[in-house]
C-alpha positions in Angstrom: 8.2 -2.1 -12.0 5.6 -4.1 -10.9 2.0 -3.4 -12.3 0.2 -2.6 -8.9 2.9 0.3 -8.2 1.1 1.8 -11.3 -2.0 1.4 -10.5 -1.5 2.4 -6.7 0.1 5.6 -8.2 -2.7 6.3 -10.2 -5.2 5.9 -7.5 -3.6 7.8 -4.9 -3.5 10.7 -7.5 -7.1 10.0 -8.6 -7.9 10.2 -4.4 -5.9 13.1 -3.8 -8.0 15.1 -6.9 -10.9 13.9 -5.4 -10.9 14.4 -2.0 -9.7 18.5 -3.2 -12.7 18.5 -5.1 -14.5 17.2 -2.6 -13.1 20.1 0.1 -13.4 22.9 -2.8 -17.3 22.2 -3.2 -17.8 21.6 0.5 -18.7 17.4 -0.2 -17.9 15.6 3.1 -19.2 12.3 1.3 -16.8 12.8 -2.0 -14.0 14.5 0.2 -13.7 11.3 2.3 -14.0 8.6 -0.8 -11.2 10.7 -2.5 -9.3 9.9 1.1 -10.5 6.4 1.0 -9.3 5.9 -2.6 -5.4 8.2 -1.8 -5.1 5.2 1.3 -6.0 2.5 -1.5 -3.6 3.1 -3.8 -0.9 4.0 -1.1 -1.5 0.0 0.0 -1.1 -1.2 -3.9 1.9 1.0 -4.3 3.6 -1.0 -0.8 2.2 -3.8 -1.8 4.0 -4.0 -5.7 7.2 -2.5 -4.0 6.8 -5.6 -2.3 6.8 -7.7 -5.0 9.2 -6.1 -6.7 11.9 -6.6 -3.8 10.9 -10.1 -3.3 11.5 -10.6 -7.5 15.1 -8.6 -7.0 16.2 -9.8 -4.0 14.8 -13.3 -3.2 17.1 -14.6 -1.1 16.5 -11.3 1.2 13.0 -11.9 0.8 13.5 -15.5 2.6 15.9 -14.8 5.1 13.2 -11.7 6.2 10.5 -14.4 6.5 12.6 -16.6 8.5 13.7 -14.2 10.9 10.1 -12.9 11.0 8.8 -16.5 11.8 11.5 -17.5 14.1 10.4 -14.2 16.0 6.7 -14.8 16.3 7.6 -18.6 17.3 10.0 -17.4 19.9 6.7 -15.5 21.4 5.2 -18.3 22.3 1.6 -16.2 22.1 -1.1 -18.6 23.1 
């Protein structure tokens, strides 16, 4: 398991405490940074499952990127 899974774990708990704190005392401020902190970790989490397919499965990995290049060339976007 790849270290930023962890740590995204732990933040979106650490947000999700917060931002109930933050709706039991009636804190818009603290409510919203709890939010802003759950969304932050979520994006760690993805981002070390991530890196954790790309370490199991590499050749996956590089036949996604591939296709996902020979997509966005095949768009032409100028």
């Amino acid at each position: 398991m790849d270290e930023d899974r962890i740590t995204g774990a732990v933040k979106q708990g650490a947000g999700k405490v917060q931002g109930a704190v933050g709706e039991l005392v009636g804190d818009d401020r603290m409510q919203a940074r709890g939010q802003a902190n759950e969304v932050e970790g979520q994006v760690e989490n993805a981002l070390g499952g991530l890196a954790d397919t790309i370490r199991d499965q590499p050749l996956t990995a590089v036949l996604i990127g591939v296709g996902i290049g020979w997509v966005l060339g095949r768009l032409r976007i100028i």
